[in-house]
ZAMARGU-4260 file (C-alpha; in steps of 0.2 Angstrom, whole numbers, plus 5000, padded with zeros to 4 digits):
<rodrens>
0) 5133/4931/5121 | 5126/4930/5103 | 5113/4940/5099 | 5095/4934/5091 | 5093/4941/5074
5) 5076/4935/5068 | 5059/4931/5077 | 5047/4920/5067 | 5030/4910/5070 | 5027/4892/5072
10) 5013/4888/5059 | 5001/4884/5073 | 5005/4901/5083 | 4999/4911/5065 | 4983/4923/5069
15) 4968/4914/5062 | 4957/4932/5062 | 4960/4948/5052 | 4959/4964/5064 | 4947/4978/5060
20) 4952/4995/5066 | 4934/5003/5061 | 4925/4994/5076 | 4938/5002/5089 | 4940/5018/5082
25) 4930/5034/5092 | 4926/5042/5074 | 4921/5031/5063 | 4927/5034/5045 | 4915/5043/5034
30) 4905/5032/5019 | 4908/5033/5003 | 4893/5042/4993 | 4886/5042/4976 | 4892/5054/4965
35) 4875/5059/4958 | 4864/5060/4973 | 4876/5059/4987 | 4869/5048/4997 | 4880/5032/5008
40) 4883/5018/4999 | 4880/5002/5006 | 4886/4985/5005 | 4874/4980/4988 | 4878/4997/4980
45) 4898/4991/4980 | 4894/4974/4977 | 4889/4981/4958 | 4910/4980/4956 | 4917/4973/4972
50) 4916/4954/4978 | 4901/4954/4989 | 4910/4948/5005 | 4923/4962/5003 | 4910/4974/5003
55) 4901/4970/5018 | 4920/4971/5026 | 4920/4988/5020 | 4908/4994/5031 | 4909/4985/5043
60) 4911/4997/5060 | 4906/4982/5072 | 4917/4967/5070 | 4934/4969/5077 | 4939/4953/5072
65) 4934/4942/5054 | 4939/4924/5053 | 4950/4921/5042 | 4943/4907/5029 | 4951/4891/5030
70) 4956/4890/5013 | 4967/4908/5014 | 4973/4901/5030 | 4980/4885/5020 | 4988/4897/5007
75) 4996/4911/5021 | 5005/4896/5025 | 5016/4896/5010 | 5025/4910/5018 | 5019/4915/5034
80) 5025/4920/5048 | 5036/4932/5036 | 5053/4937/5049 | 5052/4950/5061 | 5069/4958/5061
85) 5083/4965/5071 | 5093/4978/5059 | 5112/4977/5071 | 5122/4984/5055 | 5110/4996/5051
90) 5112/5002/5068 | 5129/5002/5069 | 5133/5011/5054 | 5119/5024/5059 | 5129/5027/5078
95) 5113/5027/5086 | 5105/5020/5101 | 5088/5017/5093 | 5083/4998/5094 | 5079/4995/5073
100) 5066/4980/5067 | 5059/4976/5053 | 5045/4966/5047 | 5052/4956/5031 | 5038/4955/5019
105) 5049/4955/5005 | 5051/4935/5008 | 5032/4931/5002 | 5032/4924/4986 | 5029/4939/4974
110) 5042/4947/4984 | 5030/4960/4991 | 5018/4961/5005 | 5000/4962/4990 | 4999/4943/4992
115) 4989/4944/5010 | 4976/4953/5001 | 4976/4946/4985 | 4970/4927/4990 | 4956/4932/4998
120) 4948/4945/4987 | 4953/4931/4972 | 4944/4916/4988 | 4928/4928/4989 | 4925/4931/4970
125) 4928/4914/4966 | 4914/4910/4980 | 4901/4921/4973 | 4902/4912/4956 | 4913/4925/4947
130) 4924/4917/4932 | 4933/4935/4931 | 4946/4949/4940 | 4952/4964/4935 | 4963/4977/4942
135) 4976/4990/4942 | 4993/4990/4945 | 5007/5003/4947 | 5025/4996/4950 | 5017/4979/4948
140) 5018/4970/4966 | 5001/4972/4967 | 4998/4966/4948 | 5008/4951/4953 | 4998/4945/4966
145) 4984/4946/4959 | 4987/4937/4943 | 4994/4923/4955 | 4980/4923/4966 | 4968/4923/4953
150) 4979/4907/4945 | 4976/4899/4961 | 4957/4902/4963 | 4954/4897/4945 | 4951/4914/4938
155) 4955/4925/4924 | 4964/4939/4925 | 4966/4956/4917 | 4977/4970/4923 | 4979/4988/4917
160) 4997/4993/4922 | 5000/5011/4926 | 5011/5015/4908 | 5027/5022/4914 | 5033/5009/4927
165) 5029/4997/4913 | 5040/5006/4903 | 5053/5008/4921 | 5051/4988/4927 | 5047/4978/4910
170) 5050/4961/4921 | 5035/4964/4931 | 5023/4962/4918 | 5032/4949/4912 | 5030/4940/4928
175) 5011/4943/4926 | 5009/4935/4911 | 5018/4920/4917 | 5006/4919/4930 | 4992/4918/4913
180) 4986/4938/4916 | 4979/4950/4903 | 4994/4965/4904 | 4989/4979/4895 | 4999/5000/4900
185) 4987/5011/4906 | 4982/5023/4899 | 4976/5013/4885 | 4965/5015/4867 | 4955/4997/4876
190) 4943/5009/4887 | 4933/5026/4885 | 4941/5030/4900 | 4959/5026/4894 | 4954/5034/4877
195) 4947/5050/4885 | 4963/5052/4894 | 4974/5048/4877 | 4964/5060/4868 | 4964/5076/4881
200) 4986/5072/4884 | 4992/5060/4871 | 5008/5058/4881 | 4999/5055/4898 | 5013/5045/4907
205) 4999/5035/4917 | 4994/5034/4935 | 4985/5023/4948 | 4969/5034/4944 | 4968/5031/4926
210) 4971/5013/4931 | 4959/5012/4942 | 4948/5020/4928 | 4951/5006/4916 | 4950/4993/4927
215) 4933/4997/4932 | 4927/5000/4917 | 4931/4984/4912 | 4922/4975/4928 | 4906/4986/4924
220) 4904/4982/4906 | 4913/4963/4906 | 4899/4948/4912 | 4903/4938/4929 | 4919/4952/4931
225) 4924/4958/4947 | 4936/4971/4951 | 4947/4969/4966 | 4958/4983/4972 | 4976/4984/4981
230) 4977/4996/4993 | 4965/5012/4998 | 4950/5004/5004 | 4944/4997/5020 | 4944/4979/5017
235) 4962/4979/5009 | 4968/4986/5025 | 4960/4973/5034 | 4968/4957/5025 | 4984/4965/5028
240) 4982/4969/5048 | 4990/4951/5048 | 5007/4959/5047 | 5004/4968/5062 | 4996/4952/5071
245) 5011/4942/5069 | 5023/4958/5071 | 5015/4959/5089 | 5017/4941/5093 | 5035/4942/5088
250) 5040/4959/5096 | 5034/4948/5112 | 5046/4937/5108 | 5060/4949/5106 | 5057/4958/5123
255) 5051/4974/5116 | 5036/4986/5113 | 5039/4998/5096 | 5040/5016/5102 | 5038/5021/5085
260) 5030/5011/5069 | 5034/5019/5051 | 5026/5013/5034 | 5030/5020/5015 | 5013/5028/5008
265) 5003/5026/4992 | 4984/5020/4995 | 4987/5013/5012 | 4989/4993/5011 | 5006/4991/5019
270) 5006/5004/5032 | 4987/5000/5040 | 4993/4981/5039 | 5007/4983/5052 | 5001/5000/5061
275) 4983/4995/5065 | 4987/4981/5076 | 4997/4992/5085 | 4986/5008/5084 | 4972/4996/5093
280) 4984/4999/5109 | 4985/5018/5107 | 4966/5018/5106 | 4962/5006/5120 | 4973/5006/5131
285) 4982/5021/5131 | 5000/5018/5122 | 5009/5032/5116 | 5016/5025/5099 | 5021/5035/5084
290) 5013/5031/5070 | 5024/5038/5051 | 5018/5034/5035 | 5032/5039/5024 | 5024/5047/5007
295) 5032/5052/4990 | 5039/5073/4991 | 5032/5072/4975 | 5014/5068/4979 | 5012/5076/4996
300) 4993/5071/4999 | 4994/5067/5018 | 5004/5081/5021 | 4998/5095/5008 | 4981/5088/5002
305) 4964/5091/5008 | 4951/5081/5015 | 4937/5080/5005 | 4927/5066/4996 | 4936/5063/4980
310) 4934/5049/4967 | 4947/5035/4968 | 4952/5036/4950 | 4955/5049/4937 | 4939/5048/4924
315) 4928/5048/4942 | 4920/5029/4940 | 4921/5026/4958 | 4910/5030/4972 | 4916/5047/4981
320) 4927/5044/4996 | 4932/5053/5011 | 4950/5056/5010 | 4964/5067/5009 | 4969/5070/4991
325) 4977/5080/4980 | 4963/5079/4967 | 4959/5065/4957 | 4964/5075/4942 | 4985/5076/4949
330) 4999/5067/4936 | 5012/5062/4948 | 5030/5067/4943 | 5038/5049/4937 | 5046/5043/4950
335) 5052/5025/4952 | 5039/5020/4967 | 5026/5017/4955 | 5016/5009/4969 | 5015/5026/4980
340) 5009/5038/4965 | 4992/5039/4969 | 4981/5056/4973 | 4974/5050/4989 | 4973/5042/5005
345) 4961/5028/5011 | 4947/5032/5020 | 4952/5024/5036 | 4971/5032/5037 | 4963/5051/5034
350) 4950/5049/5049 | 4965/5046/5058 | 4975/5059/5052 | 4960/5070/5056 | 4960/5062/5073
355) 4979/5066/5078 | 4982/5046/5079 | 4996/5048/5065 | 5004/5058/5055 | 5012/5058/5038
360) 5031/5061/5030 | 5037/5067/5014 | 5054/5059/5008 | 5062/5066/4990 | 5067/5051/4978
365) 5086/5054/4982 | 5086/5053/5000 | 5074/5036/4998 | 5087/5031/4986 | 5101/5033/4997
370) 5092/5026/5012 | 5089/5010/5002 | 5108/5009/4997 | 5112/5011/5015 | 5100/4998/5017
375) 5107/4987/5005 | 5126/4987/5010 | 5120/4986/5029 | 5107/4972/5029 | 5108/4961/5013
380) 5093/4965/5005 | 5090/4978/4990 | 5072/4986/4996 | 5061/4989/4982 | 5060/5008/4979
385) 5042/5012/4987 | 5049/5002/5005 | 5065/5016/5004 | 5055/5031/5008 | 5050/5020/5023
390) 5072/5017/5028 | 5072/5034/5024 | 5059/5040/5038 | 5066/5024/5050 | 5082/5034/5048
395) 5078/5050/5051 | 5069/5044/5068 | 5085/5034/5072 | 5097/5051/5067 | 5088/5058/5082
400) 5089/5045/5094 | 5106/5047/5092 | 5107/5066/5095 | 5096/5063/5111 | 5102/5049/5118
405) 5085/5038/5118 | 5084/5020/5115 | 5068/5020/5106 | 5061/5003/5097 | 5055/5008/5079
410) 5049/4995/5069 | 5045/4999/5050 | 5038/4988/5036 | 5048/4979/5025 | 5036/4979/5010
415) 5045/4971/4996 | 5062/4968/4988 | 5069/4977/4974 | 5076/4965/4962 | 5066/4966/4949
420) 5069/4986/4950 | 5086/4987/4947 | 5086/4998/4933 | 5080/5011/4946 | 5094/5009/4956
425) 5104/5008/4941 | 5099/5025/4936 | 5101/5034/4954 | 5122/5025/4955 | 5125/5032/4939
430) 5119/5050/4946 | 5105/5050/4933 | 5088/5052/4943 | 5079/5068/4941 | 5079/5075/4960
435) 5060/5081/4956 | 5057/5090/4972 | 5068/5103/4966 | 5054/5107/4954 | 5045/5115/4968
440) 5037/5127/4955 | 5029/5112/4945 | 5022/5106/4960 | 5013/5118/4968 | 5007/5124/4949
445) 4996/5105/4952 | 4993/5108/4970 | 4987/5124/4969 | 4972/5117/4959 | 4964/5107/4970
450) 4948/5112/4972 | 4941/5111/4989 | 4925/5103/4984 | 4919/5091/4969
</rodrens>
């Protein structure tokens, strides 16, 4: 009997609302404050940078459920449902009983999962009246999106790109500029903040939180700019829970429950899209699923940061958040998943961490690497580097189902291909990556500064 190898949605079965893990969660996340007098923020404070509508989905602790407008809707169905999928020769060649899915979201047309938050931050802006978008990017999926959402939502576009990945993965900005965006490496001489940074380390390397710092400079001093934002923050999370929603439908259809659901880790985007829907189970109803975000050795904040409220980029522009970080200060070693070099974790993932309903994973940049080959030689598809560390947990998991003897299901995000980061893979074949988690010394120098408070 032949065996079903991909599960996917009718257009008509596709969810029509976003799910919002806030309104269901015991412990609320805590709110983001203002630096200066440390008081909550609301709505009309972030609205200053944010899209309006995006701000009141921030904080919202009420709504499980937001509609999803009918405009984003028409768009999602470009691509959506992405394929929910079996992984048979990645269990074969592993020897284990585990049951393996994957949720392909390297299919959507960037060739990552940013796109499903993308279009709506671009659908609110342009809503309010806003004529511009800036961001931050750090591999450049994200960068991507964004320059094609905002193409689609007639909006200009600007995009600080974290330095070295420009320097690691030339095509991606490339890509952006096709789309008509404004591409410029961060840290840059365009900003105080990038100049500050230039000035105090002239060969900074760049990283999501000087970025960020850039990009929100430029929102804050540019008229009719917005900036919009990729992972970390509530609302992100949100636009992406429809991975989970249609991962739900479509484990339905393939007869099984996930034991276990594993995620790679740099802000949060990915991993709260396909875990929350799930986690909503754990929460109300009393499921035991394991929930693994899979995180960088190399920048450790679930696992070796604290919890404390930090600023989401590097020259401290942003409001203060809630999270568990490594200090806002931290230069990642330079490691090919740009897009999961960031200091901290979202709001919504370290209230979670806090409450025991997760837990994170560190992965070193070989063992991702030799996961993603595996990966590659097994199942067809060359995984972009940030979605490795998230095989490379999948496998560990599945390594121990075959010592035990359990069938478990695990299913784990498929977050984007890696075609366009094949000098990545390049330089790991030729034995040529720098295994930076034997620098053990190096990294505890920048950990042990992390001060407790700001």
């Amino acid at each position: 009997m032949s065996k079903q190898k991909k599960f996917i949605l009718q257009e008509k079965d596709l969810p029509t609302q976003w799910y919002n893990i806030q309104a269901d969660m015991v412990n609320k996340p805590l709110p983001p404050i203002h630096p200066a007098t440390k008081q909550p923020l609301g709505w009309e404070d972030l609205a200053q940078i944010f899209p309006a509508e995006c701000c009141k989905q921030e904080l919202d602790t009420e709504h499980a459920w937001i509609d999803i407008p009918e405009a984003v809707l028409e768009k999602y169905k470009y691509y959506r449902s992405t394929p929910l999928v079996r992984a048979y020769a990645l269990e074969e060649a592993l020897g284990t009983p585990a049951h393996i899915y994957f949720k392909n979201e390297s299919v959507n047309p960037l060739g990552s999962h940013k796109i499903n938050s993308a279009l709506p931050q671009c659908y609110y802006a342009k809503q309010e009246g806003t004529t511009n978008v800036t961001t931050e990017t750090g591999a450049g999926q994200w960068g991507a999106a964004l320059s094609y959402a905002a193409k689609i939502f007639g909006l200009e576009a600007a995009v600080y790109q974290v330095k070295i990945t420009m320097q690691q993965k030339p095509y991606r900005s490339l890509i952006m500029r096709t789309f008509g965006a404004a591409v410029t490496g961060s840290p840059s001489m365009s900003t105080r903040a990038g100049k500050d940074i230039i000035t105090k380390d002239p060969t900074h390397p760049g990283s999501l939180g000087t970025a960020i710092s850039e990009a929100v400079e430029l929102a804050t001093t540019t008229p009719n700019c917005k900036y919009t934002l990729g992972s970390v923050l509530n609302h992100v999370a949100l636009h992406q829970s429809i991975i989970g929603l249609e991962a739900e439908k479509q484990m339905e259809m393939a007869g099984e429950y996930p034991d276990t659901v594993i995620a790679c880790f740099g802000g949060g985007s990915n991993f709260g899209g396909i875990a929350f829907p799930f986690m909503r189970h754990n929460i109300l109803d009393g499921k035991q699923t394991e929930f693994i975000a899979a995180e960088p050795s190399s920048c450790p904040k679930l696992t070796r940061g604290k919890f404390r409220y930090d600023f989401g980029d590097e020259a401290g522009y942003t409001p203060l958040l809630p999270m568990y970080t490594l200090g806002h200060e931290f230069k990642p070693a330079n490691i090919h998943a740009g897009g999961l070099r960031y200091h901290g974790a979202g709001m919504i993932v370290s209230q979670l961490i806090k409450d025991g309903l997760m837990h994170g994973v560190d992965i070193p940049q070989l063992e991702s690497f030799e996961a993603g080959v595996l990966f590659s030689r097994t199942e067809g598809i060359i995984p972009a580097p940030e979605s490795c560390h998230a095989i490379a947990a999948t496998i560990r998991e599945a390594k121990k189902c075959k010592e035990t003897g359990e069938e478990k299901v695990i299913l784990f995000n498929l977050s984007g291909h890696g075609l366009i980061d094949m000098p990545s893979y390049d330089s790991f074949l030729n034995g040529d990556l720098r295994n930076y988690e034997l620098f053990e010394e190096e990294l505890n120098a920048g950990l042990a500064n992390v001060p407790e408070t700001i």
